[in-house]
Every structure is written in structure tokens, then in C-alpha cells.
MMTF fields as JSON, N, C-alpha, C and O atoms, coordinates in Angstrom:
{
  "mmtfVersion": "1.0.0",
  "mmtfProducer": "UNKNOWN",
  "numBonds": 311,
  "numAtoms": 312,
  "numGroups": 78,
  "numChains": 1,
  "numModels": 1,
  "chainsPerModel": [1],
  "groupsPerChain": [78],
  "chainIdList": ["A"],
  "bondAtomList": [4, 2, 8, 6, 12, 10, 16, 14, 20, 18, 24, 22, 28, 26, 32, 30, 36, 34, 40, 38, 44, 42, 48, 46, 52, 50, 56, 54, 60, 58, 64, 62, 68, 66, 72, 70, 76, 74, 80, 78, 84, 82, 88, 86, 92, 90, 96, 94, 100, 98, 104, 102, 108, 106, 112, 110, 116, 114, 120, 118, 124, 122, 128, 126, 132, 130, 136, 134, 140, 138, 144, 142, 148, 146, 152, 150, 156, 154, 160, 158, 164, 162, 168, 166, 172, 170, 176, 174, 180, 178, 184, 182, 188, 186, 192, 190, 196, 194, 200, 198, 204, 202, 208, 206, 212, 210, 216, 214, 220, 218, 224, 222, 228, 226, 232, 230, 236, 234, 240, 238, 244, 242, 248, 246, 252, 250, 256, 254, 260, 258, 264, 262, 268, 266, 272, 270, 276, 274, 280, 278, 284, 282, 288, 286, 292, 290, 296, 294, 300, 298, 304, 302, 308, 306],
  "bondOrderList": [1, 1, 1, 1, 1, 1, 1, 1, 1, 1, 1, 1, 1, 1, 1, 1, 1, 1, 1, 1, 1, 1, 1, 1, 1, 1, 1, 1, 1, 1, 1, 1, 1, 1, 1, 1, 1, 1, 1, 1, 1, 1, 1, 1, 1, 1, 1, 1, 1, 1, 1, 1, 1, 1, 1, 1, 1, 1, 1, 1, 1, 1, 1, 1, 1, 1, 1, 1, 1, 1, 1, 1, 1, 1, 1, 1, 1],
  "groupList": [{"groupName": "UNK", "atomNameList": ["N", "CA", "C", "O"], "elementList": ["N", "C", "C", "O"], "formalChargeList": [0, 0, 0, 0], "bondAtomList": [1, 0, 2, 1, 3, 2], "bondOrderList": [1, 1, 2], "singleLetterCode": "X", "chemCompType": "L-PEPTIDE LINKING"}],
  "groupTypeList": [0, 0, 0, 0, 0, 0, 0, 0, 0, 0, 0, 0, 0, 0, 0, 0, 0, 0, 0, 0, 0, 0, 0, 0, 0, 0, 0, 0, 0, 0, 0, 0, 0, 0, 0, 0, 0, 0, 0, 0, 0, 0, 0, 0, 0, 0, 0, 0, 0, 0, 0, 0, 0, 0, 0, 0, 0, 0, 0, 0, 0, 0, 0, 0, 0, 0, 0, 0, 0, 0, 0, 0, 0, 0, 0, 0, 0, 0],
  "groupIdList": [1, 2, 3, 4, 5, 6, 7, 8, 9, 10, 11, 12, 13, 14, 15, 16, 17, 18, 19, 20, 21, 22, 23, 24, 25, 26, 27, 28, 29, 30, 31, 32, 33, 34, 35, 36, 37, 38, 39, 40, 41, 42, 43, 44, 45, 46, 47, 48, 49, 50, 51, 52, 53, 54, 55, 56, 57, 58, 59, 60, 61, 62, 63, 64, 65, 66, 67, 68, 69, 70, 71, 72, 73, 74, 75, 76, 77, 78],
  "secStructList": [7, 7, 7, 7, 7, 7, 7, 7, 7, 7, 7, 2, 2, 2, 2, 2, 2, 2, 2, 2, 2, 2, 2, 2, 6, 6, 1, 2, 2, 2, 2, 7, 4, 4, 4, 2, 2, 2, 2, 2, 2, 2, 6, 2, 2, 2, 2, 2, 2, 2, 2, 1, 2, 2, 2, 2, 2, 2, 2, 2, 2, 2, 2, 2, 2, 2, 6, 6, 1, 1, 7, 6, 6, 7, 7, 7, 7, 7],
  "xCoordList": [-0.553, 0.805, 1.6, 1.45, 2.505, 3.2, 4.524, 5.224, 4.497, 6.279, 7.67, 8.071, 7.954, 8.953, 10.49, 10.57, 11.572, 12.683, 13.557, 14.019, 14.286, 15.486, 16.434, 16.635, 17.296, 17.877, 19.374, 19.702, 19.994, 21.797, 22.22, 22.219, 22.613, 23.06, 24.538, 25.321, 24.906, 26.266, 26.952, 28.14, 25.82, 26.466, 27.164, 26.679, 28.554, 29.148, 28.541, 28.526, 28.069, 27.451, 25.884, 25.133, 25.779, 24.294, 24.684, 23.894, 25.496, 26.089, 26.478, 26.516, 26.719, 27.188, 26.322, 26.335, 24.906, 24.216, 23.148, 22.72, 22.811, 22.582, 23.24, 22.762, 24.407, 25.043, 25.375, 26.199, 24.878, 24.62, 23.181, 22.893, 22.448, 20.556, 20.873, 20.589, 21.354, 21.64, 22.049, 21.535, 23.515, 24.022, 22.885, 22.852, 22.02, 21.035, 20.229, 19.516, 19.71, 18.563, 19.057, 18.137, 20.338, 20.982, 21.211, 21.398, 21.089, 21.356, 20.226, 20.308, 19.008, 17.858, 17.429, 17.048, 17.54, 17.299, 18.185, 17.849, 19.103, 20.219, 19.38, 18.944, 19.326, 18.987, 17.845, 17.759, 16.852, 15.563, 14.689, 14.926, 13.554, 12.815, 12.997, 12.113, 13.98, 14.594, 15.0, 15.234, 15.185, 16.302, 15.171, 15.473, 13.622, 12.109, 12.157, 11.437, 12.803, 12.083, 13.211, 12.817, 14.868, 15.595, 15.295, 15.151, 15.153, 14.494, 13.813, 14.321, 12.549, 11.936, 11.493, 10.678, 12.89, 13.293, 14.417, 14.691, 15.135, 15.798, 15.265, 15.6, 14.281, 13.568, 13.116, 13.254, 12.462, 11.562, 12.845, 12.622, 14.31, 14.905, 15.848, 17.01, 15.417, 16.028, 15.22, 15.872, 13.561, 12.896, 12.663, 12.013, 13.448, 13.385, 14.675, 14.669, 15.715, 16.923, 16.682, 17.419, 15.55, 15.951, 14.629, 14.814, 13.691, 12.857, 13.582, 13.278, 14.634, 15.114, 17.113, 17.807, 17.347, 18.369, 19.327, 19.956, 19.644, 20.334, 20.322, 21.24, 19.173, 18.943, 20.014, 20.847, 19.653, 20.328, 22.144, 22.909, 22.352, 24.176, 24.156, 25.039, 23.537, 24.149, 24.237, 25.021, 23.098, 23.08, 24.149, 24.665, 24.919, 26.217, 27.383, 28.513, 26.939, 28.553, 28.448, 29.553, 27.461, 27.526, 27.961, 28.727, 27.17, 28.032, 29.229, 30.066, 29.747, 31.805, 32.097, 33.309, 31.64, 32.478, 32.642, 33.746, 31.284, 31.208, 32.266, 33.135, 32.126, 32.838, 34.438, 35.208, 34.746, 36.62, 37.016, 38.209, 36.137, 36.362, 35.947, 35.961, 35.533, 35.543, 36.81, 37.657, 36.747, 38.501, 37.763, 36.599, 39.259, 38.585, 38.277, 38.696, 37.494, 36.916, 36.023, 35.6, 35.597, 34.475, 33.363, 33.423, 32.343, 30.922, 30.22, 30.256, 29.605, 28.908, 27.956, 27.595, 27.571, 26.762, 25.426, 24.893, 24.623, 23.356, 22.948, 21.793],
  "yCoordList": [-33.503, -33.136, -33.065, -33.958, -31.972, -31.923, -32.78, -33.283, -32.687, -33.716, -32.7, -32.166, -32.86, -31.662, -32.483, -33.665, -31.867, -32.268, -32.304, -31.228, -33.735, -33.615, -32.574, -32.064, -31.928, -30.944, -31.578, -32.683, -30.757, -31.759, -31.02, -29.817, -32.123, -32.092, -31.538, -32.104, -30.311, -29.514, -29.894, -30.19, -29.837, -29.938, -31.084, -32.14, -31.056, -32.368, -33.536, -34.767, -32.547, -33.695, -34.149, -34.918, -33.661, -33.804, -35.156, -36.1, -35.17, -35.82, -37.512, -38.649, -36.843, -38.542, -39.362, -40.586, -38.054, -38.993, -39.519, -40.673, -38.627, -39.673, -40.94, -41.938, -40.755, -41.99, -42.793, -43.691, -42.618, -43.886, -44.327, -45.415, -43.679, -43.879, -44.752, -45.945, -44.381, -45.471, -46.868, -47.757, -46.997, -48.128, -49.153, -50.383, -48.16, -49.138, -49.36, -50.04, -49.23, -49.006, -50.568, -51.084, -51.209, -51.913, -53.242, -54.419, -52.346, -53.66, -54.287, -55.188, -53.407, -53.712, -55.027, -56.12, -54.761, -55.452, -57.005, -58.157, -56.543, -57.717, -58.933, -60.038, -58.376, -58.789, -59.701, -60.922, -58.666, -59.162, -58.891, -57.942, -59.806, -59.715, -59.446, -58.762, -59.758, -59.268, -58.093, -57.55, -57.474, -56.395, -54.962, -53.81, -55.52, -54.47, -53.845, -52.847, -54.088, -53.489, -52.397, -51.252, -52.714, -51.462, -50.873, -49.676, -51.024, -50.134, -49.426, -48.362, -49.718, -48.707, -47.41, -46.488, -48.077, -46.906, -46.409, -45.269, -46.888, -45.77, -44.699, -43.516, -45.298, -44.519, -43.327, -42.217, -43.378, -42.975, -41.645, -40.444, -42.29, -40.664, -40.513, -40.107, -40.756, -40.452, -39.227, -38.297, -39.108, -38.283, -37.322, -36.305, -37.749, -36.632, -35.368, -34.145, -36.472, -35.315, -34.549, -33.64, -35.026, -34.531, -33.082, -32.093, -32.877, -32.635, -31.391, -30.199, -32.027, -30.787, -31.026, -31.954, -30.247, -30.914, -30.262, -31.068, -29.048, -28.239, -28.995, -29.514, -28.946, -30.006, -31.281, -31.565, -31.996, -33.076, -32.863, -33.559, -31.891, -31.532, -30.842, -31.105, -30.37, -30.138, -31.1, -31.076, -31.978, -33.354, -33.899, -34.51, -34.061, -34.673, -34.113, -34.59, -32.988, -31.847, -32.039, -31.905, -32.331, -32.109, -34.3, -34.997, -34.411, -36.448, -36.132, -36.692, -35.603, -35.782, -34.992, -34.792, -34.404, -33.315, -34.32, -34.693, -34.688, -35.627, -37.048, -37.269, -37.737, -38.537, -38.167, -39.091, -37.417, -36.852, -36.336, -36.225, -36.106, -35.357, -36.467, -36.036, -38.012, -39.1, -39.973, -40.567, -39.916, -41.688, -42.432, -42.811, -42.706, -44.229, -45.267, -45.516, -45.833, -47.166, -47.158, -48.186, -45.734, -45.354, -45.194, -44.44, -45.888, -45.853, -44.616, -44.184, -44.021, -42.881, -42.986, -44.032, -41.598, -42.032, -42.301, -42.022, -42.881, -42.91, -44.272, -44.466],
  "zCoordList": [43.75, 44.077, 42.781, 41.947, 42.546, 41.532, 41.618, 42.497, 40.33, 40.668, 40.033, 38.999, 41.199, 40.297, 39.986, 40.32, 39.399, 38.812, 39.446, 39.825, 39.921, 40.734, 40.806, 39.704, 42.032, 42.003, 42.127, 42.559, 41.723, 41.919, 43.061, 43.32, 43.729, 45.3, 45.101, 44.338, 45.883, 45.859, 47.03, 47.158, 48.082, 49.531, 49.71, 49.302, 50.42, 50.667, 51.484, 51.464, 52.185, 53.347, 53.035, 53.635, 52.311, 51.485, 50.468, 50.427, 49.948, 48.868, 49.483, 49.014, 50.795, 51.773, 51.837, 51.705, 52.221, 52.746, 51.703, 51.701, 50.906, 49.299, 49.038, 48.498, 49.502, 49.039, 50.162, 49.995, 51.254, 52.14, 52.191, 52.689, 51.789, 51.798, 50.56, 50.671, 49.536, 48.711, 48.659, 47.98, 49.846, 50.11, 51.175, 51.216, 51.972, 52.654, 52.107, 52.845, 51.062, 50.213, 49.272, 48.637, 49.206, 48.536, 49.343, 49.033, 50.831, 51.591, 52.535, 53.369, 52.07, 52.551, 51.486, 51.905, 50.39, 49.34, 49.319, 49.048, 49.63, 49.419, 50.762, 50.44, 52.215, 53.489, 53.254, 53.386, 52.812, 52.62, 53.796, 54.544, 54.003, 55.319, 56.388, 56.904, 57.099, 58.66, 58.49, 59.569, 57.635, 57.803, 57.738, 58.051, 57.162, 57.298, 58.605, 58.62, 59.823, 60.859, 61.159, 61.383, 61.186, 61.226, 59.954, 60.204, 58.952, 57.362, 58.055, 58.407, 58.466, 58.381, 59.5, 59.454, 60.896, 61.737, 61.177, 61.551, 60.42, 59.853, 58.953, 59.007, 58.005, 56.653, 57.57, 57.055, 59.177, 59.792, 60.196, 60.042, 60.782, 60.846, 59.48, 59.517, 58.736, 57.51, 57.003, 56.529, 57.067, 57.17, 58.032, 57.788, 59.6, 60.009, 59.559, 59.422, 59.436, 59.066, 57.674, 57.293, 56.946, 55.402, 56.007, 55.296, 56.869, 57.29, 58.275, 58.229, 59.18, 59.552, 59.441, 59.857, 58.995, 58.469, 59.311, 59.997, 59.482, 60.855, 62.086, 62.721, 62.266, 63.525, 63.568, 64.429, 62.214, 62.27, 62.543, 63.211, 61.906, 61.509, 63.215, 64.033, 63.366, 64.822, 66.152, 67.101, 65.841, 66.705, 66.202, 67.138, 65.058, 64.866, 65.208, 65.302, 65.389, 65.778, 67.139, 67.665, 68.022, 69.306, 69.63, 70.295, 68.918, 69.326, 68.74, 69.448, 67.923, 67.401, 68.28, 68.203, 69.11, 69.942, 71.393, 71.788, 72.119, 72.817, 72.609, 73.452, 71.697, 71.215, 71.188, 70.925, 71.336, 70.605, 72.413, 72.698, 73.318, 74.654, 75.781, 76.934, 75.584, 75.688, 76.33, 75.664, 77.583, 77.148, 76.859, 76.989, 76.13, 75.187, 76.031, 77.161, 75.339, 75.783, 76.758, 77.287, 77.134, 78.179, 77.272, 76.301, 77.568, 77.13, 77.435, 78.587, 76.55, 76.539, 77.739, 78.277, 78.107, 79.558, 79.453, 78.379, 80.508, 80.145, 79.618, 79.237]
}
């Protein structure tokens, strides 16, 4: 496998989420042992969104849309 050269991230929302993979990546470390089993279901859709990434931005446009058309304090259904 080749290794190729980091690319600089333009996208905003690309840029977030670099920098929240970062902040868990900080607080996995900080946690320690307990904190291995959500790590590594998150790592698990962290790969799926970087894998399909549309997918992912539209599963979020469709929960903020859900979420904002919501009364408050009503629990999502299901």
C-alpha cells in the first residue's frame, strides 16, 4: 500500500469533524480503559461516514430537520 500525503481539508464540515475525531481521540486517552468499547463503535461509524460521506450529511439533514419539527421535550419516536 502506498502512503500518500495528507490533503488540506477545505470543507467546513469536513474540518469539524477532524476536529472532533481529534477531541475523542484526546478523550479516549485521557478516560483510558472503559472508554475502549464506545471508541471503538464510534471509530466503527467514523469509518463509515468518512466511507460514505453524503450518506452521512444527509442522515444529519434529515435528524436537524426531524429534530427542529419536534415539540419540545417529546422524545423522538421509536
Amino acid at each position: 500500500m502506498a502512503v500518500t500525503e495528507p490533503r488540506e481539508v477545505t470543507d467546513p464540515v469536513a474540518q469539524a469533524t477532524l476536529a472532533s475525531v481529534r477531541a475523542f481521540n484526546a478523550a479516549i486517552d485521557r478516560l483510558g480503559l472503559p472508554a475502549m468499547t464506545a471508541a471503538c463503535e464510534l471509530t466503527q461509524l467514523d469509518r463509515l461516514v468518512r466511507k460514505y460521506p453524503e450518506a452521512a450529511r444527509k442522515s444529519l439533514q434529515l435528524y436537524e430537520h426531524e429534530k427542529r419539527s419536534r415539540p419540545e421535550g417529546r422524545p423522538p419516536p421509536g
